[in-house]
N, C-alpha and C positions, 0 to 999 in steps of 0.2 A: 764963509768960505767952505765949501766942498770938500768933502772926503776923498780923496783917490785911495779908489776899489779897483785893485788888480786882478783880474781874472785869466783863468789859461787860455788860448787861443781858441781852445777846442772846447767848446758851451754848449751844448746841447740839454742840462741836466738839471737846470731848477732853477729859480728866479737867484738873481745879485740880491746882497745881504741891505736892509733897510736903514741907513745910520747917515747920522747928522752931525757935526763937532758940538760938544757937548750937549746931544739933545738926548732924547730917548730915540727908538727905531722908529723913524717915517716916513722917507723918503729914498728911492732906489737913485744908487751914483755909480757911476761906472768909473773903469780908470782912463783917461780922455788925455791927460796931461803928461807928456815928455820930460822927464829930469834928468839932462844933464848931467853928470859929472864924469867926462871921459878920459881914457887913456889919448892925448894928445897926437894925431898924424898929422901928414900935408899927402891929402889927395892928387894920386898922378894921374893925369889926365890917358893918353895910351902908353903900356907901357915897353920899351925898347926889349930888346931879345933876351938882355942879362937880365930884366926884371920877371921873366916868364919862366926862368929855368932854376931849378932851384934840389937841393939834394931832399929836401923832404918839405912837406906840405902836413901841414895841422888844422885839422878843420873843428873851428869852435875854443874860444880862448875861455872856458870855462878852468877851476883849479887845474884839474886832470890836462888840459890843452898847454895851458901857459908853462905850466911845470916838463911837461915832455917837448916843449919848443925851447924853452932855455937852458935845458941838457942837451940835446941835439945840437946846439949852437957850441953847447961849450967845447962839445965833442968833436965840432970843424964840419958839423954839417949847414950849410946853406938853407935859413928856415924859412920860409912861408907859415905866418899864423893868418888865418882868414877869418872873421868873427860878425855875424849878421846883425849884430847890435850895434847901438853906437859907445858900449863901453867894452872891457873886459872883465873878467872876476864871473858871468854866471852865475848862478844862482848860490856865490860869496862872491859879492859885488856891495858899490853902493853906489844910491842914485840921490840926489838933490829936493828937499822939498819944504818949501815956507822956510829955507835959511836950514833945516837941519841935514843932516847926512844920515840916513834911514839906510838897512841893509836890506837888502835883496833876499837873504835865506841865512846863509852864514855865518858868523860873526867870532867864533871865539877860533884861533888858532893856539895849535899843543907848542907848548916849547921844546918838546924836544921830539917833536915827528918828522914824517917825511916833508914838510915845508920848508921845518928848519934845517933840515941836510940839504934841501935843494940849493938854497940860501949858501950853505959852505961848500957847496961843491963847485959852486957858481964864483965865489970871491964876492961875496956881498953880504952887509948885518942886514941882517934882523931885525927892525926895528917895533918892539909890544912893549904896550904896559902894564906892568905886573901890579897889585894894588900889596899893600904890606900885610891887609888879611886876608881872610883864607877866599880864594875867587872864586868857589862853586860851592854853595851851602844847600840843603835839603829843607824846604819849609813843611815845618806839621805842625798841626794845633798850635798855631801863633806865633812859633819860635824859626829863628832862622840857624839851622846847624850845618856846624862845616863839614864838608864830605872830603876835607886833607888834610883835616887832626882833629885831635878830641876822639873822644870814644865812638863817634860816628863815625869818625876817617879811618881808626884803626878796622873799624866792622868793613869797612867797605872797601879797604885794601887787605886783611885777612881775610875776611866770609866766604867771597869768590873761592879761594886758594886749598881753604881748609875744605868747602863743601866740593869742591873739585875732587879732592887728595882721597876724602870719606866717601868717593861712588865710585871712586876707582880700588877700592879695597872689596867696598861692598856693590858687588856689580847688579845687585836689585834694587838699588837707590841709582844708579847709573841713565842718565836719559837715552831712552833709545833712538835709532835714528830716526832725525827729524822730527821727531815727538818736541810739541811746543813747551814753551816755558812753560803755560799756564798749566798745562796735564803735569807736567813734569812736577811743578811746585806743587799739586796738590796732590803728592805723596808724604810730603812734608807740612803744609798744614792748608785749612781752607778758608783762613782769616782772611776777610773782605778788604782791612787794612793791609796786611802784608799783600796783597795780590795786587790793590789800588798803587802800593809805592811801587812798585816791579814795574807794574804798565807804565806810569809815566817814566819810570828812569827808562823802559825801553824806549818811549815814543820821544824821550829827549833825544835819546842817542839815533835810534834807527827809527824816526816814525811810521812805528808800528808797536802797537802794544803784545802781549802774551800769549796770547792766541794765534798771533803768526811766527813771530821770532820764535827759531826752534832753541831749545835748551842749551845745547852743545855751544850757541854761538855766545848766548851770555855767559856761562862760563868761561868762554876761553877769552871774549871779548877783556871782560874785569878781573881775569885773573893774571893773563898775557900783555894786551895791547894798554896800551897808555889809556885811554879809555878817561881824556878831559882830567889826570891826575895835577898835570902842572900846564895852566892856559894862559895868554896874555890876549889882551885886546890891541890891534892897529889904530893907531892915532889916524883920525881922521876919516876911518870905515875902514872895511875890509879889502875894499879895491887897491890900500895903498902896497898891501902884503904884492899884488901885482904888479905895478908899476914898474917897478926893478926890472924886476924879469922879465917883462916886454923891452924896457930900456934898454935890455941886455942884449936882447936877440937880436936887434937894431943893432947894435956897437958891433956884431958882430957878422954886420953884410947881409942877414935877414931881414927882412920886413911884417910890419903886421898892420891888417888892414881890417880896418872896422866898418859897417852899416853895406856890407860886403856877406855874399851870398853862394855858396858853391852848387850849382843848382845838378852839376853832372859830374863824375867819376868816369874817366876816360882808360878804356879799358888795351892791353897790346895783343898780340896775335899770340901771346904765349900766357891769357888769364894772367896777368900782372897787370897792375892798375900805373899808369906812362903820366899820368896827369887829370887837371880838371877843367870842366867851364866855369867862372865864375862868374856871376852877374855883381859891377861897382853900384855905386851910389848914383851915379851918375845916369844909369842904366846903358851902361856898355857892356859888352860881355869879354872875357878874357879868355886865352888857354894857356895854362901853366901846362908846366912837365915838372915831376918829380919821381923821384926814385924810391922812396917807402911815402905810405900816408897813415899820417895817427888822425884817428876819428874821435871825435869828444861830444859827442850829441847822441849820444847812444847806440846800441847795438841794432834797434828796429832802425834809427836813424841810417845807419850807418848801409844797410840792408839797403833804403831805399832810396839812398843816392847812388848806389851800386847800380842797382835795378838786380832782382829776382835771377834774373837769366846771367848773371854773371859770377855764381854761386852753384853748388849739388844741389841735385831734385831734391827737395825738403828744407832744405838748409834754413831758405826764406819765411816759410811757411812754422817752420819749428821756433823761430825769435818772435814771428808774429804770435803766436801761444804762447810765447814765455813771458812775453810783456807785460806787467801788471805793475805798474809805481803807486809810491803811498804818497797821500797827501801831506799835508802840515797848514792849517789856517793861523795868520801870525796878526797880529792890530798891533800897531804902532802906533803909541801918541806923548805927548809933552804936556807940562805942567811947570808953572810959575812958582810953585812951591813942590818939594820934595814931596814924595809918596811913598819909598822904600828905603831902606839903609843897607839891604842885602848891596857886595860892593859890584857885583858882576852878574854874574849868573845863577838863578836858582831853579831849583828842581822842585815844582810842584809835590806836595805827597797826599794831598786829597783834595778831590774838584771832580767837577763835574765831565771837563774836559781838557781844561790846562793842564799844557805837562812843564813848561819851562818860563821862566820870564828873565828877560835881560836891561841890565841898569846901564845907559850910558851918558849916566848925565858928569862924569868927574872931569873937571876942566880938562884934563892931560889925556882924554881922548879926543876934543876940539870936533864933537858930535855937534853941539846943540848952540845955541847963540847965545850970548851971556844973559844970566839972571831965568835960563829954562832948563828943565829936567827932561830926558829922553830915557824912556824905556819903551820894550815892547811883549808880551805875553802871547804865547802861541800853545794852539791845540793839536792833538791828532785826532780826523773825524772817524765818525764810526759809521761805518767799516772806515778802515785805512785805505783801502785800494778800491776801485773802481768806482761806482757810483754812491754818490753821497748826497744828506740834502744840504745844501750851502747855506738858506737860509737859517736852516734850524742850527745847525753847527753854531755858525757863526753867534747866532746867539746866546747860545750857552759859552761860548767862552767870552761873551763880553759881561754876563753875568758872572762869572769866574772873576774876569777884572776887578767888576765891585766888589768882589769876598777880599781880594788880594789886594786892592791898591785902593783904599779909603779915601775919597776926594776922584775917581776916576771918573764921575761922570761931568766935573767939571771941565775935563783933562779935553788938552785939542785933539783931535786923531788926525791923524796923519793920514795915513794910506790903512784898507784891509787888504791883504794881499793872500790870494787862494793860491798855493803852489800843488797842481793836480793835474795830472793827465799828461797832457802835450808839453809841460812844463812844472813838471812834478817835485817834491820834496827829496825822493830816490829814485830813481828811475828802477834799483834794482830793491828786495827788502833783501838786509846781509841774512846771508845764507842763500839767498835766491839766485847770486851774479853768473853773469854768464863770464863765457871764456875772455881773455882778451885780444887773444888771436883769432883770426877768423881763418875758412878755407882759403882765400887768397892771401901769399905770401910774405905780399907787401904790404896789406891793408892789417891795420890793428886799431882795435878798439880800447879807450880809457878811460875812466870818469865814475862816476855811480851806479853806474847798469855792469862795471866788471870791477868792483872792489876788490880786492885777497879778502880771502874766507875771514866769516868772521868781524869785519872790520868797519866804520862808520867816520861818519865824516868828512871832510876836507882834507884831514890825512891821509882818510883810504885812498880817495882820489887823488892828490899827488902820489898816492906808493903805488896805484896801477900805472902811473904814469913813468915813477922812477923804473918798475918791472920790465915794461914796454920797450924805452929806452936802452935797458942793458940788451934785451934782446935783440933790436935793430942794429947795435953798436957791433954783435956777434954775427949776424946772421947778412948786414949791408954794411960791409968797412969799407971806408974813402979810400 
């Protein structure tokens, strides 16, 4: 059986990675194969005048989409989620393959971030599983330690705090602006191992290692933000964290519509965006009216459904140069017998290019088919942003595998999946996000390309979403 190899839309830049299910590297697969596992509609065939008019339009049901469509709902706005996939969740999704539930990008949600307020703002649990040990441990020379108690956990909830407190006393230890981690750490020492754990806990959190992430943001990331302290996993993938919340927007005279396509941003005689075209499944095209629109495909995305000319001279032209996402290459595979005991997530702390590996083989996430183990291990390639070699990547972190998971070349693989470019790991590296207003009034942008400063993950992206939100609730009241 065949490997599916996900690659970004946009290939231009080196050959697909060579891999077989339990073989060595020999033959090139592409990803060919469609998995299912969707958020459930009923297709309308044309749709009648109430289904076209709507108080707000959300394009792209990625975290950042769905979280700012099910607060607008709750808020008595009439929502349109539009989503050109056949599921929702974005790149924290999950798709179907050989009987397992494989994730998209995503996978651990914070207990107590902006998911989980979205979740009580909405009147709906939460439903994660927390494991009774510690959920995110630090692996080094053979040992797997907790990074949420033990003498690790306390380094890693003090260190930040106190090395913050001691460069703000001593303002020549202090990082300057935008000065990266790595300069910045090598005021304090040049140890190849300390610089080694840095980069991957960067490239877990924001894939990107030291070099790009500027100082100021891991400070304040690990000192301030929850920053993965207390995480659960979604029983049955990440897409179920969704489900709700689309269910929700529904309940509440919204609609959300999937394998659906907004090909045009329908602009009024006053530079205010009035509605959209959207191309169905079907291939009919539609025109909606709406009164704010949240964007969740990015900021250049966002640009180019606009069209250039519907923006200030530069405006266009200034996103097109800011664009730069970082990668993340991730192998997914299963095993008949256990391989790790780490119970959730761990953070690589020397490799060649693995930064993180995730465990979802415990029955109470209902991941894998009885009597199989699912995990998956993921790199950040070097460079993180722009062109990179795939093949080569790829192969050192499946050489990583074999260092980290003893018996892996037995192991099925599932899918390699390259998240880069057109379909990237971040669209923005934190510190890098743009605004998430734009110059038009009504248009606003949410998701990974316009975090709050500082921020990473599926959290960030529901909290530019919850930001968003408050704004339109101030600036377009019913």
């Amino acid at each position: 059986m065949p490997i599916v190899l996900t690659l970004p839309a946009q290939r231009a830049l080196c050959a697909s990675p060579r891999i077989c299910i339990g073989q060595p590297l020999t033959q090139i697969r592409r990803f060919t194969k469609t998995c299912p596992l969707t958020y459930p509609t009923t297709p309308a065939p044309t749709p009648a005048a109430s289904d076209t008019e709507f108080d707000a339009l959300v394009v792209g049901a990625g975290a950042g989409g769905v979280t700012a469509a099910s607060l607008l709902a709750k808020n008595g706005y009439r929502t349109l989620m539009v989503e050109a996939k056949e599921r929702i969740g974005g790149r924290a999704s999950t798709r179907l393959i050989d009987g397992f539930s494989v994730n998209t990008g995503a996978f651990a949600i914070e207990l107590d971030g902006a998911v989980a307020k979205t979740y009580n703002d909405v009147g709906l649990s939460l439903r994660l599983h927390e494991t009774e040990r510690a959920s995110t441990v630090l692996r080094f020379g053979g040992r797997d330690l907790s990074l949420t108690e033990g003498p690790v956990g306390a380094l890693r909830n003090i260190g930040p705090v106190a090395v913050a407190s001691i460069s703000r006393m001593l303002p020549f230890l202090r990082p300057k602006k935008d000065e990266s981690t790595r300069s910045w750490l090598n005021k304090f020492t040049r140890s190849s191992t300390i610089h080694g754990i840095v980069d991957n806990v960067l490239g877990s959190m924001f894939a990107a290692r030291g070099d790009v992430i500027p100082a100021e943001v891991l400070l304040h990331y690990f000192a301030k933000d929850t920053s993965f302290k207390k995480i659960g996993f979604p029983p049955g993938g990440t897409i179920e964290i969704w489900k709700p919340l689309a269910n929700y927007v529904e309940s509440t005279g919204g609609q959300v519509w999937l394998n659906s396509t907004v090909s045009k941003l329908i602009f009024g005689p006053d530079g205010l965006v009035t509605g959209a075209l959207i191309q169905r499944k079907d291939g009919s095209q539609v025109q909606v009216s709406s009164k704010v629109t949240v964007s969740n495909i990015g900021p250049l995305g966002t640009v180019r459904l606009a069209s250039p000319d519907n923006f200030p001279k530069g405006y266009a032209n200034g996103i097109e140069c800011w664009n730069d996402p970082a990668a993340i290459i991730t192998v997914h595979f299963a095993s008949q017998k256990p391989l790790a005991s780490f119970p959730f997530l761990a953070l690589i702390g020397k490799a060649r290019r693995m930064v993180y590996a995730g465990n979802f083989s415990a029955p109470e996430l209902q991941r894998a088919p009885k009597g199989w183990y699912l995990y998956c291990g993921a790199s950040v390639p070097i460079p993180a942003r722009g062109q990179f070699d795939v093949e080569k990547e790829t192969a050192l972190l499946l050489e990583d595998l074999r260092d980290q998971f003893p018996g892996f070349d037995e192991a099925k693989i599932l899918a390699v999946d390259v998240t880069a470019h057109e379909w990237p790991a971040q669209r923005a590296v934190s510190g890098f996000d743009e605004s998430q207003i734009t110059p038009v009034a009504n248009l606003f942008n949410v998701g990974d390309g316009v975090k709050p400063w500082a921020s990473g993950g599926t959290a960030a992206c529901a909290q530019s979403a919850r930001n968003v939100t408050e704004k339109i609730i101030k600036m377009y009241p019913l």
